[in-house]
ZALUM-24359 format. One record per residue (C-alpha): residue number from 1; residue in one letter; x, y, z. Coordinates in Angstrom, 1 decimal, decimal comma. Last residue first. Layout:
residues N
resi_resn_u_v_w
NUM_A_X_Y_Z $
...
This chain:
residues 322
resi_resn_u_v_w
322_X_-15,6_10,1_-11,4 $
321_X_-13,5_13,4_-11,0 $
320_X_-14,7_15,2_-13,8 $
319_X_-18,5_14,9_-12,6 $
318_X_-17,9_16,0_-9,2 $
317_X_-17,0_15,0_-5,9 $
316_X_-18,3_16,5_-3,1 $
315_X_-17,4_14,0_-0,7 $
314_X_-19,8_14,7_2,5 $
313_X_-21,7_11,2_1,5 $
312_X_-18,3_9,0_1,5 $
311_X_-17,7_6,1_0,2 $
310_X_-16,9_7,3_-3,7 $
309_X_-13,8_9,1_-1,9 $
308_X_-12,2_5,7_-0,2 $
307_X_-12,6_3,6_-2,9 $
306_X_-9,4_4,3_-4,6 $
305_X_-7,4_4,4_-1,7 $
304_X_-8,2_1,1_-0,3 $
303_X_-8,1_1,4_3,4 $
302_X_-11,7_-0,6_3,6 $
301_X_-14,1_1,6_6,4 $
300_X_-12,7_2,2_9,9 $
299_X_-15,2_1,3_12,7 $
298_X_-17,3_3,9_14,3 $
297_X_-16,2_7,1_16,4 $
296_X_-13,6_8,6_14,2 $
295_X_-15,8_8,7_11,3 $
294_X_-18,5_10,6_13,2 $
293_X_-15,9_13,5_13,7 $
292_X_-14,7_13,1_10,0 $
291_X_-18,6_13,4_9,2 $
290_X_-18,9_16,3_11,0 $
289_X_-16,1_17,9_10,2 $
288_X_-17,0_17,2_6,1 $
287_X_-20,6_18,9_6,9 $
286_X_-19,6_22,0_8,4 $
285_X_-17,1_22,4_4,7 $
284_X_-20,3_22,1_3,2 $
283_X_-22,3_24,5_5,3 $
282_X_-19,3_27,1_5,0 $
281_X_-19,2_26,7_1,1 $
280_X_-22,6_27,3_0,5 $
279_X_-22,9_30,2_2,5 $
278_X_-19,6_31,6_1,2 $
277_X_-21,5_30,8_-2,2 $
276_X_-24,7_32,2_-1,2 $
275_X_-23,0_36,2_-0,5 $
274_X_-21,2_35,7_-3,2 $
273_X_-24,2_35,3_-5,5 $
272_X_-25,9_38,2_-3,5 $
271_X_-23,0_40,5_-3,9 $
270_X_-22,8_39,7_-8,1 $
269_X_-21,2_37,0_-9,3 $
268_X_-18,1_38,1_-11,7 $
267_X_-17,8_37,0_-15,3 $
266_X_-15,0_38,6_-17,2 $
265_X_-15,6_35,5_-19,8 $
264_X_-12,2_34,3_-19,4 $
263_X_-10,0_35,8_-16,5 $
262_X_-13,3_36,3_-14,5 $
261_X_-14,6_32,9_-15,2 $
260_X_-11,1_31,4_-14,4 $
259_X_-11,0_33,1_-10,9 $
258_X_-14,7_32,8_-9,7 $
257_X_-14,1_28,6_-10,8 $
256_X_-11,0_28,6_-8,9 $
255_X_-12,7_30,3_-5,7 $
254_X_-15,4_27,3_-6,4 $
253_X_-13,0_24,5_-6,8 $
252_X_-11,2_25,3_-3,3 $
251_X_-14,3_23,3_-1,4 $
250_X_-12,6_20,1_-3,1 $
249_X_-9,6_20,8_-0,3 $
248_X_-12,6_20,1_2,8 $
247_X_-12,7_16,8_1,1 $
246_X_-8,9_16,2_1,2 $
245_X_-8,2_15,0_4,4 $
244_X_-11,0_12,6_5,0 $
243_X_-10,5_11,6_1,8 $
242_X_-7,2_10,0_3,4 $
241_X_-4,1_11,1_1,6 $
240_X_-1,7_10,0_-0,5 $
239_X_-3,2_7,4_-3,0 $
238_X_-6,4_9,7_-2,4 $
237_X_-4,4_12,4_-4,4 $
236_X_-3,7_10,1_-7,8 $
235_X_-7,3_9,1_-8,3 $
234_X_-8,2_13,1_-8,0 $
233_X_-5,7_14,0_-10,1 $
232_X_-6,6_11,7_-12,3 $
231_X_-10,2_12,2_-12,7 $
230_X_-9,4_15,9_-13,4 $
229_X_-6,6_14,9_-16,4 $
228_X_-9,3_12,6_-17,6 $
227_X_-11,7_15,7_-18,1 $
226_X_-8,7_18,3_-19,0 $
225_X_-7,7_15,8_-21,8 $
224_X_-11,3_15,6_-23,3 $
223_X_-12,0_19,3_-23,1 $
222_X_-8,3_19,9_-24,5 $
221_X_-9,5_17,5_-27,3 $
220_X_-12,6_19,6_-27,8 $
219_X_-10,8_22,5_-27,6 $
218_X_-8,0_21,6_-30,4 $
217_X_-11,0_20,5_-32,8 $
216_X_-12,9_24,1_-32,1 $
215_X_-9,4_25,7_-33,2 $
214_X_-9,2_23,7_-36,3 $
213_X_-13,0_24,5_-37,2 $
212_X_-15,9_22,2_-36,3 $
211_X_-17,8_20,0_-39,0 $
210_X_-21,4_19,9_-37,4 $
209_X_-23,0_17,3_-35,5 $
208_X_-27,2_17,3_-35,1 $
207_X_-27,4_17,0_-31,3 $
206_X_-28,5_20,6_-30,0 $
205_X_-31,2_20,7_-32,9 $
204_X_-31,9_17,2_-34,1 $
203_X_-31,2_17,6_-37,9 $
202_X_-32,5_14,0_-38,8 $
201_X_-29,9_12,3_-40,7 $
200_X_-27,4_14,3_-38,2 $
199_X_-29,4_13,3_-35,1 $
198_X_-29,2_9,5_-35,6 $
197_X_-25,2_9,7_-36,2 $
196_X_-25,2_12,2_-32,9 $
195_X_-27,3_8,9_-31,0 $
194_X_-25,2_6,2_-32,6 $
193_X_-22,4_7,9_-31,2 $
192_X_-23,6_9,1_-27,9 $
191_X_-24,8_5,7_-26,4 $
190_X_-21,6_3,3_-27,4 $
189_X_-19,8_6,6_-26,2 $
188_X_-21,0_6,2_-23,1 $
187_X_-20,6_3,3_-22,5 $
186_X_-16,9_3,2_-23,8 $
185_X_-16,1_6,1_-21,1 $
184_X_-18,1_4,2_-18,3 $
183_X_-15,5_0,9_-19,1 $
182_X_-12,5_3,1_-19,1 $
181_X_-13,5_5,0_-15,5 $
180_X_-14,6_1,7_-14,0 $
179_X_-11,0_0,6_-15,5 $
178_X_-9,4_3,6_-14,0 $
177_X_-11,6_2,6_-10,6 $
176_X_-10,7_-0,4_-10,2 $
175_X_-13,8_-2,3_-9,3 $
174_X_-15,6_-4,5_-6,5 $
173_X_-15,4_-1,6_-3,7 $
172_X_-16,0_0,9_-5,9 $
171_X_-19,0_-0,5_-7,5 $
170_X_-22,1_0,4_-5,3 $
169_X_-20,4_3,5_-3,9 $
168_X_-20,6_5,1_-7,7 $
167_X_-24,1_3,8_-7,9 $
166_X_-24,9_6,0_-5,3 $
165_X_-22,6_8,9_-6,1 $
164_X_-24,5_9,0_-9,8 $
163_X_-27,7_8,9_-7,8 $
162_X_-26,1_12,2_-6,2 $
161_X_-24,5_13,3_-9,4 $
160_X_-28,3_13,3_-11,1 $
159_X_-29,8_15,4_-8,2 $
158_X_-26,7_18,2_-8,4 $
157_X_-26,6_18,3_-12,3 $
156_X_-30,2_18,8_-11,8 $
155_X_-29,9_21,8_-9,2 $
154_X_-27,0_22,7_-11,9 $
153_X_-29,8_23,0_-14,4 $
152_X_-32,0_25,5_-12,6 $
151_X_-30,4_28,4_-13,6 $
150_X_-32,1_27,4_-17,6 $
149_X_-35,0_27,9_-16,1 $
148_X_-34,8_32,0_-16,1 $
147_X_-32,0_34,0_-17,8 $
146_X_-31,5_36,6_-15,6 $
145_X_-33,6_36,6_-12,8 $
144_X_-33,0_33,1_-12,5 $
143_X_-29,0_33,8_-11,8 $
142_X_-29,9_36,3_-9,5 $
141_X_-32,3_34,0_-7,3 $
140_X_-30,0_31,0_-7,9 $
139_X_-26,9_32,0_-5,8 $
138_X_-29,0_33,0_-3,3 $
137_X_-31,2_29,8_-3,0 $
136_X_-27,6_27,7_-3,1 $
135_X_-27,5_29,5_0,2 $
134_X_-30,4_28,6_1,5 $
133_X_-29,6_24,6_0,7 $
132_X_-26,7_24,6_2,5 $
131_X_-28,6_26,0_5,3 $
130_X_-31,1_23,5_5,2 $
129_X_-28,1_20,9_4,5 $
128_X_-26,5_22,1_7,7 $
127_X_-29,8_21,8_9,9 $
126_X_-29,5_18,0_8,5 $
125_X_-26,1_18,0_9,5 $
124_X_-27,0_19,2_13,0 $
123_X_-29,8_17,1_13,5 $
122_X_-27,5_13,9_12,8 $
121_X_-27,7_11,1_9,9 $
120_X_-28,1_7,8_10,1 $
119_X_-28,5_5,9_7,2 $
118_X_-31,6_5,1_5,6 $
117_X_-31,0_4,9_2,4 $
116_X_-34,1_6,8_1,1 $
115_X_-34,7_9,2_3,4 $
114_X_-30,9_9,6_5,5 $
113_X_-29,0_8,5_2,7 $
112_X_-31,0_10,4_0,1 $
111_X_-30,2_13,8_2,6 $
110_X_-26,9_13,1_3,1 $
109_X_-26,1_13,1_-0,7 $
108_X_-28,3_15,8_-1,6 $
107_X_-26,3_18,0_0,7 $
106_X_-23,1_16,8_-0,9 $
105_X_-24,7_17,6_-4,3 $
104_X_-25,2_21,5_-3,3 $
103_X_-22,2_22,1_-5,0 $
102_X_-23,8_22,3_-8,1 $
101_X_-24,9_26,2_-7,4 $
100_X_-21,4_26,5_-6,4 $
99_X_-20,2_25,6_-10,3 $
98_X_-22,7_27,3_-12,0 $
97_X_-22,2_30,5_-10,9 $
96_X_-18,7_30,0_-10,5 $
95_X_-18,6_29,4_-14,3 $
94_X_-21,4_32,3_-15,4 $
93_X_-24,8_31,1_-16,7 $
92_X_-26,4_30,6_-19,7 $
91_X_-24,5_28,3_-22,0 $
90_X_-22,7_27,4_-18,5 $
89_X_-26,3_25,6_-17,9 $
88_X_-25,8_23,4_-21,3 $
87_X_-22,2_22,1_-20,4 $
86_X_-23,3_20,7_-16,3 $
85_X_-26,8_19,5_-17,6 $
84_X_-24,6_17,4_-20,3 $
83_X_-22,3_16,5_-18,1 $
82_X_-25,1_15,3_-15,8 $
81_X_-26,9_13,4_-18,2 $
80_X_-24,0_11,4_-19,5 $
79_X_-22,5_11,0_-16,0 $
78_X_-26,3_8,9_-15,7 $
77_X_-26,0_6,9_-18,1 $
76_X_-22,5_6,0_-17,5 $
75_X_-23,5_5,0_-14,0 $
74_X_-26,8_3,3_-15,1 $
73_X_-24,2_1,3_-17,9 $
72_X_-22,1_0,5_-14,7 $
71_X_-25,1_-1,1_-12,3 $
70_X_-25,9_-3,1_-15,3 $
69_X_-22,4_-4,6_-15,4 $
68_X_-22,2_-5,0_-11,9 $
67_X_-25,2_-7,3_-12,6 $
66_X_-23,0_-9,0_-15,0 $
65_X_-19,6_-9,3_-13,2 $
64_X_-17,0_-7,0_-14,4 $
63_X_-13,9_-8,0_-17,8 $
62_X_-12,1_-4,4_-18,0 $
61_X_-8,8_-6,0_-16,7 $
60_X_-5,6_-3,9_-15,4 $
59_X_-2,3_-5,1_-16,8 $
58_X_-0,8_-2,0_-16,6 $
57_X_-0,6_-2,0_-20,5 $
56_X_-4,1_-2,3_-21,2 $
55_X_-5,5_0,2_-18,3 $
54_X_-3,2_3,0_-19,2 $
53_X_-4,1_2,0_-22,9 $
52_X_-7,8_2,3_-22,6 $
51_X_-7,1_5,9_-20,6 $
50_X_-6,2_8,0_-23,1 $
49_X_-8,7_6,9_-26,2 $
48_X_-11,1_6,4_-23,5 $
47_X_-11,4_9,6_-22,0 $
46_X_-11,1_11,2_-25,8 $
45_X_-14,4_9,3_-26,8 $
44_X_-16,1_10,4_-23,4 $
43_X_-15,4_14,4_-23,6 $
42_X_-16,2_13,6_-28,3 $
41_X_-19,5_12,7_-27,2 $
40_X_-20,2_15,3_-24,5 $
39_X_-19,5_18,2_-27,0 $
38_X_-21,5_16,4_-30,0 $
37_X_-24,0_16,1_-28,0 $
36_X_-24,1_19,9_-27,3 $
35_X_-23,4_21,1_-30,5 $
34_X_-20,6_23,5_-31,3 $
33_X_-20,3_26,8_-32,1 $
32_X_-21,4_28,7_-29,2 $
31_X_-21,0_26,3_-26,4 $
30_X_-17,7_25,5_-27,4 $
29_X_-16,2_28,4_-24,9 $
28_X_-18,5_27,0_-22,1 $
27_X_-17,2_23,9_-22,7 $
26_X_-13,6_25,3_-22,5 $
25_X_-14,9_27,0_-19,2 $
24_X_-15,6_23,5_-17,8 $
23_X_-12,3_22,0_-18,5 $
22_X_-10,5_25,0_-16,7 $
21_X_-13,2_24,4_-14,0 $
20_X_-12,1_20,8_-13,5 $
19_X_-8,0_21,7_-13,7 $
18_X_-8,0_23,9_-11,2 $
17_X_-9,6_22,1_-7,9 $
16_X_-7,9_19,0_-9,7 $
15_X_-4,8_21,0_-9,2 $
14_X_-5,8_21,8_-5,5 $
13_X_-6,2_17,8_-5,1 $
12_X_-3,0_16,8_-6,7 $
11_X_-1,3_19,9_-3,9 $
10_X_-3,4_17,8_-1,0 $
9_X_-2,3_14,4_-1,7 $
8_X_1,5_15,5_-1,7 $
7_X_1,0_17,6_1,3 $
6_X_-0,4_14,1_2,9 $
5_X_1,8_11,7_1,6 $
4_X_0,5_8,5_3,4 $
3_X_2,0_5,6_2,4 $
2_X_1,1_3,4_-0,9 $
1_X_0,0_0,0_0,0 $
């Protein structure tokens, strides 16, 4: 087993905190010219052009059970929807916008594990998703203004990444998670291809391919590479440090996010949206020290650092990094 590097674990997690919303603001960039199914086809075709050979020459096997199988076509289903959620709202909204407004997922989390799960889960966390949930309220309400529904969509991103999460925790502890990552990258593309082949016979509007320009084929490959790169860094930094340790760090996406919107699009939230994202932020980060204070008081989960993020409910992992 790998040995703990915390600082190590923590500087990989800070450049997933960078890399995801860089991905995100080329999709935003590609928006304009290019379709959205054509967008999320060519993210999961480049995934598995760069990791299928990781997996093949490390010896790793794609070969799952059948009714894990099942469980990992509803996984790749469902990363399909919420990418494609996550890419249309930044058609409308600013990055950090969009990004805290998704970060209501850990909330979600706790909340389907308390109702529908039926884990325990304490007053104060609950009270801590309410507040959670306020503040992601105030982020919304000047984004709605705006451009109305269409500010909605990262509440879906944040309800389809929970059940995501949920099958997510399902497989972890019977999968590799670069060959989970392979085997939901070829999924998806088995349903995206014939879907964009489909939609150009027909002229689908938002799925109907076009013929993209040089620069537009150099984004959608950075897209691709900035996705993978995401899920690495995240894969590599729980080799070196307990999730547990680096949830709080995933909090650092959403300054990131402010940053790159405002270098890129000179997109700012306004005092309201700030005021909902520190919210946000501080009701999340609540969260992770409760959990880590619960954590200490039952029995140690498996040490595997690959399945140690999917595991827990306060992780707010995102799309890029499963």
């Amino acid at each position: 087993m790998t040995a703990d590097r915390p600082l190590l674990g923590i500087l990989l997690m800070t450049g997933f905190c960078i890399v995801a919303p860089m991905g995100d603001s080329i999709a935003k960039i590609l928006g304009d010219t290019i379709p959205l199914g054509q967008i999320v086809m060519v993210r999961f075709v480049v995934q598995v052009l760069i990791l299928l050979p990781v997996v093949l020459l490390s010896g790793r096997s794609l070969d799952m059970a059948p009714h894990l199988m099942g469980l990992a076509l509803i996984r790749a289903a469902l990363h399909v929807v919420g990418i494609g959620a996550m890419f249309l709202s930044l058609r409308y909204l600013p990055l950090a916008d969009a990004v805290a407004i998704a970060f209501v997922m850990p909330f979600i989390m706790l909340l389907l594990g308390r109702f529908v799960l039926d884990e325990e889960v304490g007053l104060r966390r609950l009270l801590a998703c309410a507040v959670g949930f306020m503040g992601t309220l105030l982020v919304v309400q000047p984004s709605f203004a705006a451009v109305g529904p269409p500010a909605l969509l990262p509440l879906v991103v944040a309800v389809v990444f929970a059940f995501f999460m949920l099958v997510t925790r399902k497989l972890a502890k019977a999968t590799d998670p670069v060959s989970l990552q392979v085997v939901s990258g070829l999924m998806a593309s088995a349903l995206l291809i014939p879907l964009v082949l489909v939609a150009s016979r027909f002229d689908w509007p938002g799925l109907t391919p076009v013929v993209p320009s040089s620069r537009a084929v150099v984004l959608l490959l950075m897209l691709g590479a900035l996705g993978t790169l995401a899920h690495l860094l995240m894969t590599w930094s729980l080799r070196f440090a307990p999730s547990a340790t680096l949830a709080p760090m995933q909090y650092l996406e959403i300054p990131f996010a402010t940053l790159i919107g405002w270098l890129v699009f000179r997109d700012f939230p306004n005092g309201l949206a700030l005021v909902g994202i520190a919210v946000t932020m501080a009701a999340g980060l609540y969260i992770v020290a409760r959990e880590r204070a619960v954590s200490r008081q039952s029995v140690p989960q498996s040490p595997h650092p690959d399945t140690a993020a999917p595991l827990s409910p306060a992780s707010p992992a995102r799309r890029d990094a499963m």
